[in-house]
C-alpha positions in Angstrom: 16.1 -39.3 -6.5 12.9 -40.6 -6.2 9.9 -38.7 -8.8 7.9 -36.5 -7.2 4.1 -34.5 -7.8 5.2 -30.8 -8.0 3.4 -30.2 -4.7 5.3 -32.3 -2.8 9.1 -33.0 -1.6 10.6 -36.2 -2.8 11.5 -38.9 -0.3 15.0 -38.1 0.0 14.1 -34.6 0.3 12.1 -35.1 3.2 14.8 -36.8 5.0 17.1 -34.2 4.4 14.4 -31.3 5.2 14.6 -33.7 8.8 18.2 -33.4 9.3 18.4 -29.6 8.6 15.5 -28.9 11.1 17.8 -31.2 13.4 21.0 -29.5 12.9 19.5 -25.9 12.9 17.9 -26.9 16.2 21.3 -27.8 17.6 22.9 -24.2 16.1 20.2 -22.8 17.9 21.7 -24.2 21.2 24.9 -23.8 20.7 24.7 -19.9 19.8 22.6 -19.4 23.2 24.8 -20.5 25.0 26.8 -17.2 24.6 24.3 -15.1 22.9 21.9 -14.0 25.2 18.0 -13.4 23.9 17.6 -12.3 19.8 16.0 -14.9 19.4 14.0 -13.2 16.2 17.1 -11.8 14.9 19.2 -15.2 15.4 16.0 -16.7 13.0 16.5 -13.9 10.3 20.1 -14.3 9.9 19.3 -18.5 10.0 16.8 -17.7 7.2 19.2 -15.5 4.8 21.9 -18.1 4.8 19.7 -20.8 4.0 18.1 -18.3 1.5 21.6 -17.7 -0.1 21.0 -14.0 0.7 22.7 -11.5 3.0 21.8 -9.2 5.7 21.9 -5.4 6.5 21.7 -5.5 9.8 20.6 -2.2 12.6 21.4 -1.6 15.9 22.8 0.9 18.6 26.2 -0.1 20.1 26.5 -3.0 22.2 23.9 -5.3 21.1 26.1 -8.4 20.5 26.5 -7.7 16.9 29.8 -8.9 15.9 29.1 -11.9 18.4 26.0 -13.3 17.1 27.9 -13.2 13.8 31.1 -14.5 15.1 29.2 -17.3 17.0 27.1 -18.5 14.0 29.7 -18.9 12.0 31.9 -20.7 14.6 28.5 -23.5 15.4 28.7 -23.8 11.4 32.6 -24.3 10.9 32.7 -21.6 8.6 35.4 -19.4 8.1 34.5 -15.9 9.3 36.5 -12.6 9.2 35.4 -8.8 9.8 36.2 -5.5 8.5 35.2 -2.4 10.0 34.5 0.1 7.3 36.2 3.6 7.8 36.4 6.9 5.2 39.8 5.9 4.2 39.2 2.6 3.4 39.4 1.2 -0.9 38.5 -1.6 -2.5 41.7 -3.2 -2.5 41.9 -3.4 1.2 38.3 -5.8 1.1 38.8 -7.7 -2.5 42.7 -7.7 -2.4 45.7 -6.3 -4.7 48.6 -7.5 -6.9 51.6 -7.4 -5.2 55.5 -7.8 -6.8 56.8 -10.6 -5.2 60.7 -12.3 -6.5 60.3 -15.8 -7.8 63.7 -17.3 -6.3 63.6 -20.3 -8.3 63.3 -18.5 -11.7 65.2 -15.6 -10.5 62.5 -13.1 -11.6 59.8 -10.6 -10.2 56.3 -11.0 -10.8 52.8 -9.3 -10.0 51.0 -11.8 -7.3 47.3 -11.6 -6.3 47.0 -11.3 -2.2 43.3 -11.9 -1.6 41.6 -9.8 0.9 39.6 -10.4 3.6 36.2 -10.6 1.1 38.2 -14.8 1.0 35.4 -16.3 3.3 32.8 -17.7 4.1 31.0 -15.3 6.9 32.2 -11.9 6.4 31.0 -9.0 8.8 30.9 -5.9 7.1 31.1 -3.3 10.1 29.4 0.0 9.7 30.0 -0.3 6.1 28.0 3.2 5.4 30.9 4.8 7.0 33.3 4.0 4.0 32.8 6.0 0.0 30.6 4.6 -2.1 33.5 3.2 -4.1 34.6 0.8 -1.5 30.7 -0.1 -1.1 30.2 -0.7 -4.4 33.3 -2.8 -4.6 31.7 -5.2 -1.5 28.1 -5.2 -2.9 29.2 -6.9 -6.3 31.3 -9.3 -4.5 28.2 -10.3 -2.8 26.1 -10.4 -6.2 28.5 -12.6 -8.0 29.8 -14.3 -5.4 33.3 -13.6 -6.9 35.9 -11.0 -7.5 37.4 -9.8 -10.8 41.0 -8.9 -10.2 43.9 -8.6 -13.1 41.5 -9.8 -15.2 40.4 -12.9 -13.7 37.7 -13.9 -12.2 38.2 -15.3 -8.9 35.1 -17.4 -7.0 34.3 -16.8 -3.8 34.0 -20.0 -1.1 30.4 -20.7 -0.7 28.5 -20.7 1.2 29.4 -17.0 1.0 27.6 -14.7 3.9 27.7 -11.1 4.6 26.3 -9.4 7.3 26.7 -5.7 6.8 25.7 -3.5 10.1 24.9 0.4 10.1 25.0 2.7 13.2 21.6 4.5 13.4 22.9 6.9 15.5 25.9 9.5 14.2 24.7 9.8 10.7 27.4 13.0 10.3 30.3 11.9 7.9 28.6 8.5 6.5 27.9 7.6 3.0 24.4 6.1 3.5 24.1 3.3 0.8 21.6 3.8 -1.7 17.9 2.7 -2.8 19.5 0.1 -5.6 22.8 -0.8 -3.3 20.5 -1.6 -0.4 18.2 -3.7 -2.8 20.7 -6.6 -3.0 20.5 -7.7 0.7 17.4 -10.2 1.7 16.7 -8.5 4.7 17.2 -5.6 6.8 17.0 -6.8 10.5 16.3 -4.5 13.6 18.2 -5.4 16.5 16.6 -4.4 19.6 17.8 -3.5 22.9 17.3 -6.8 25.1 14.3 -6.9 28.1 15.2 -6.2 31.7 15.4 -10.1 32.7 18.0 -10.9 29.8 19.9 -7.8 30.4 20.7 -9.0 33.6 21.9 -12.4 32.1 24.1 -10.6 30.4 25.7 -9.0 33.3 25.7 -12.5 34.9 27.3 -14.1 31.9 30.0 -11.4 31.4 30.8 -10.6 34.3 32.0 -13.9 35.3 34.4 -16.8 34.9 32.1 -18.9 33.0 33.7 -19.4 29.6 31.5 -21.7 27.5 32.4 -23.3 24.1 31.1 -23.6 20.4 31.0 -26.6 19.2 30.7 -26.7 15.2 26.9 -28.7 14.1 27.3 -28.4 10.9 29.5 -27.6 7.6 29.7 -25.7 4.7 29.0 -28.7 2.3 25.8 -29.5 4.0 24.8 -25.9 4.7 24.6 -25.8 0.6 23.1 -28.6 0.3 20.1 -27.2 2.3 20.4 -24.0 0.0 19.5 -26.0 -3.0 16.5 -27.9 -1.0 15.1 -24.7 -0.2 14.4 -23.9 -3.6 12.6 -27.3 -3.9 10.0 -26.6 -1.1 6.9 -26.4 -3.0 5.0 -22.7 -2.9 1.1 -23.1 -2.8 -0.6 -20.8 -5.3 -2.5 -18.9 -2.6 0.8 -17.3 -0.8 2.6 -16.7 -3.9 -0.6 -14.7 -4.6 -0.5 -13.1 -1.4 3.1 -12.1 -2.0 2.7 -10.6 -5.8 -0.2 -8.7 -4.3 1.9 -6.9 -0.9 5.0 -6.3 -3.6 2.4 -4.4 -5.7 0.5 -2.9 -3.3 3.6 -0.7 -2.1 4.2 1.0 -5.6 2.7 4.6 -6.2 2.8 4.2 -9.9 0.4 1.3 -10.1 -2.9 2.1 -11.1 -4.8 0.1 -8.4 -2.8 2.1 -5.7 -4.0 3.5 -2.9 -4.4 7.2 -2.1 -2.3 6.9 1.0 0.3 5.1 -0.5 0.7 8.0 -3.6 1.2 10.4 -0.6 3.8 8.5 1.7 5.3 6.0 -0.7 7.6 7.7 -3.0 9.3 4.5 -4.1 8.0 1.1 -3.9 10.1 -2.5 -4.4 11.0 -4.2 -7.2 10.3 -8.0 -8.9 13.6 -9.0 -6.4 11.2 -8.4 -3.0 8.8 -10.7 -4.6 11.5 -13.7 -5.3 13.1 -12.7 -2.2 9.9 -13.0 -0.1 9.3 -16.6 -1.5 12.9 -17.5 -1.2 12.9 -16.4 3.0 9.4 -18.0 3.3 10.8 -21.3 1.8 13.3 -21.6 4.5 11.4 -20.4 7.5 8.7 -23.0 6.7 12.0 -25.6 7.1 13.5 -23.9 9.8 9.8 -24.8 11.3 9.4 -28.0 10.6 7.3 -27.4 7.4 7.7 -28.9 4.0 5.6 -26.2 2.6 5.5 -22.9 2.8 2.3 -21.1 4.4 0.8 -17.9 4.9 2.4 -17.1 8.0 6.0 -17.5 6.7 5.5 -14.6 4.3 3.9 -12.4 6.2 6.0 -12.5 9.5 9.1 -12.0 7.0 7.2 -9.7 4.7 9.1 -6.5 7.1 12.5 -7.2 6.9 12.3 -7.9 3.2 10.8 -4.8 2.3 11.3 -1.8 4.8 14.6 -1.2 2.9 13.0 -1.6 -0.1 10.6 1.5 0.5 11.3 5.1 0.3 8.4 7.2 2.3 8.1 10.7 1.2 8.3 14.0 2.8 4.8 13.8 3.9 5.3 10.4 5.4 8.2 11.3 7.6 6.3 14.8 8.5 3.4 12.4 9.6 6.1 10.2 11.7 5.4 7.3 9.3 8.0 4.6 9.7 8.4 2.3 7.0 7.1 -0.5 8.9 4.4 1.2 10.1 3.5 1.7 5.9 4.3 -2.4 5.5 1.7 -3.1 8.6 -1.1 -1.0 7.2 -0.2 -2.3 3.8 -1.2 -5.9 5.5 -3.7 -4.5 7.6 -5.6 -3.5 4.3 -5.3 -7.1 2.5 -8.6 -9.1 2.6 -7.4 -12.2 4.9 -6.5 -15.3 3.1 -7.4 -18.2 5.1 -4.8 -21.6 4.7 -5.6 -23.7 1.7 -4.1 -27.4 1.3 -1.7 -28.3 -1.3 
């Protein structure tokens, strides 16, 4: 590979920077043609998987979850299965279990691992704060690791390894809701919102009638990690990773330059892993645009769905009807604007 200043992307990077823009353009198309608007969340989940990082995904009933999933991972020839998450459900039933199975050639018995439907590449994780937090914990260190420990071996997972994990906003009786340091490990927490007027319509049209389009696979696991590790090559200018370091810290109550509104409705603020995670998301949106370099603009149009899991308000904020993106907007709101700055 050809040397390279620090500020820049090689040569062969730059080529290959091309052909992902080019080949994320074309899963673009291919998942509108059965996907219907979401256009913003389509971009987050593009993001996390070029970002090596997984999704918590929000949304009433009905908005195309599971089909946006399915779809993406059928335009990228990935393997995808689902699992919807239910009270009785154990670990065992996601990682896998041992199993006695007779060896007929040696005439004997003997324990034999059965993988479970963790084995992918694109899992969906369905309402997965509906199962103990056991069986959570079991999914969300598969998705650290990116492999499973099971009679004493350590089994990897394929890569690229995805997992897009939903929750039901509504019906919060009888769930396990995941908590502050489980919730931590995914890149982003998306908001699905219910579609306009004009594109609920299309979706009337579209399923309500014999037209029947197919997915046609762009792209393949090999090259998908191949743009993984180029993302982490995309140089960061010095004035965003400022800008990041500085919205991270803002949030936190303890620090000693924090505000007086944020001591009163920020009880918890993120962690070091928003401000690696910001920079990581912003890498890949600035090649998912076209960019070589990561500006302002990527951070802070990402800068919600990284941290508004990564905040707990207090009582006083919630008694105020302060959302936690309402906090991350004023948070932004109060930062003196950084203008663009070259390389």
């Amino acid at each position: 590979m050809t040397s390279t200043p620090h500020d820049s992307l090689a040569e062969d990077d730059l080529s290959l920077a091309q052909e992902m823009t080019e080949r994320m353009n074309l899963v673009r198309e291919q998942v509108a043609q059965i996907v219907v608007g979401q256009q913003d969340v389509i971009d987050q989940l593009l993001t996390a998987i070029l970002a090596r990082g997984h999704c918590l995904l929000e949304g009433v009933p009905g908005l195309a979850k599971t089909l946006i999933v399915r779809t993406l991972a059928a335009s990228m020839h990935l393997d995808f299965r689902r699992i919807q998450f239910t009270p009785d459900l154990m670990p065992g039933d996601i990682l896998g279990t041992d199993i006695l199975q007779e060896n007929r050639d040696l005439g004997i018995r003997e324990m034999r691992f059965s993988p479970g439907p963790i084995f992918t590449q694109m899992l969906l994780a369905d309402e997965v704060n509906r199962t103990p937090p056991k069986t959570q914990a079991a999914l969300l260190e598969a998705m650290q690791e990116h492999a499973v420990t099971a009679a004493g071996k350590t089994l990897p997972l394929q890569e690229p390894f995805f997992v897009l994990a939903t929750q039901n906003p509504i019906e919060q009786e009888g769930t396990y809701p995941l908590p502050e340091a489980q919730r931590d490990r995914f890149l982003f927490h998306v908001l699905v919102p219910y579609p306009t007027r004009e594109q609920e319509a299309a979706i009337v049209d579209r399923t309500t009638s014999e037209s029947s389009a197919v997915v046609e696979p762009v792209l393949t696991g090999e090259s998908i990690c191949r743009y993984q590790e180029l993302v982490r090559r995309v140089p960061l200018p010095p004035h965003v990773k400022e800008w990041v370091l500085d919205i991270v810290r803002d949030a936190r109550p303890n620090e000693p330059t924090a505000k007086g509104w944020v001591r009163e409705w920020i009880q918890w603020g993120p962690g070091p892993r928003a401000s690696q995670q910001l920079v990581l998301a912003g890498k890949a949106r600035a090649l998912l645009q076209g960019r070589t370099h990561v500006a302002l603009k990527d951070v802070q149009h990402l800068a919600r769905p990284v941290l508004r899991h990564r905040l707990v308000p207090t009582f006083a904020a919630e008694a105020d009807g302060m959302s936690t993106d309402d906090l991350i907007v004023r948070l932004m709101s109060e930062r003196e604007p950084v203008s663009e700055k070259p390389l």
